[in-house]
Each structure stands twice: as C-alpha cells, then as structure tokens.
C-alpha angles and dihedrals in degrees: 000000000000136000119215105195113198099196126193141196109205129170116246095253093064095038093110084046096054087038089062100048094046083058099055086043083055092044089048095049082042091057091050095059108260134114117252138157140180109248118204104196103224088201134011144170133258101297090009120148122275095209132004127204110201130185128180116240121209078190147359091252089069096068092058097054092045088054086047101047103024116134108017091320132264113009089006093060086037090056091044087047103046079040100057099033083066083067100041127106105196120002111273115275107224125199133190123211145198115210117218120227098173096241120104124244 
C-alpha cells in the first residue's frame, strides 16, 4: 500500500477556504473508492505545512487517475485547481509513500 500526502502552506486568512477544498478533494477521492482524509498539523516545525490532504494507494496508477480526474473531471478540476493555487503560498509539496507492513515483498 502506498500513501500519497498533498501537502499545503496557506496564510491564516484563507485557512477556512483551503479547509473546504481540501474537503471536496477528500469527498471526491472518497467517490472514487480510496481512502482519504484532511489532516490539521497541531504542531509543526519552522516551513511546515499548514494543512495535508492524504489518500492510500493499492497501487501507483491510482494516483494518476485521481490527478486526472480530481474534482468532477476536466473544467470542473480546472476550475478547483486555478481556484486553490490564489490562496496558496508555496506549490503543494506532494509525497509518495510506501507503507511498511513488515513483511518483505
């Protein structure tokens, strides 16, 4: 299994508005069968990330398909997308992990 971690640096002011896409971003992962969740770093160091947005991967080709499809598909993610990058600091940083079971592969 695998993690993909959106993460995003917001000013304060917009905090509530990024709060709320990154909800529909979580409800439209969640429509398409994945697990995803909104994540609000309680602490965090010097640069860190004001909100994450993180969704569990069976395999890598699901990220792809989730970026291509995101919001409501073509405009509508356009419009998601133009509309969340005015209220983004920084571009998301955007990690892909591998989780470890313990068990070798």
């Amino acid at each position: 299994m695998y993690l993909a971690r959106f993460s995003y640096n917001v000013l304060p002011v917009n905090r509530q508005r990024a709060i709320g896409f990154i909800q529909q971003e979580v409800e439209a992962a969640q429509k398409s069968g994945l697990q995803a969740r909104l994540l609000v770093p309680l602490t965090r160091g010097e640069g860190g990330a004001a909100l994450q947005f993180e969704m569990e991967l069976t395999n890598l080709d699901q990220l792809e398909q989730f970026r291509q499809q995101g919001t409501g598909g073509g405009q509508q993610t356009h419009s998601w997308m133009q509309a969340f990058s005015e209220i983004l600091v920084f571009p998301p940083e955007v990690e892909i992990l591998r989780v470890d079971t313990g068990r070798q592969s």
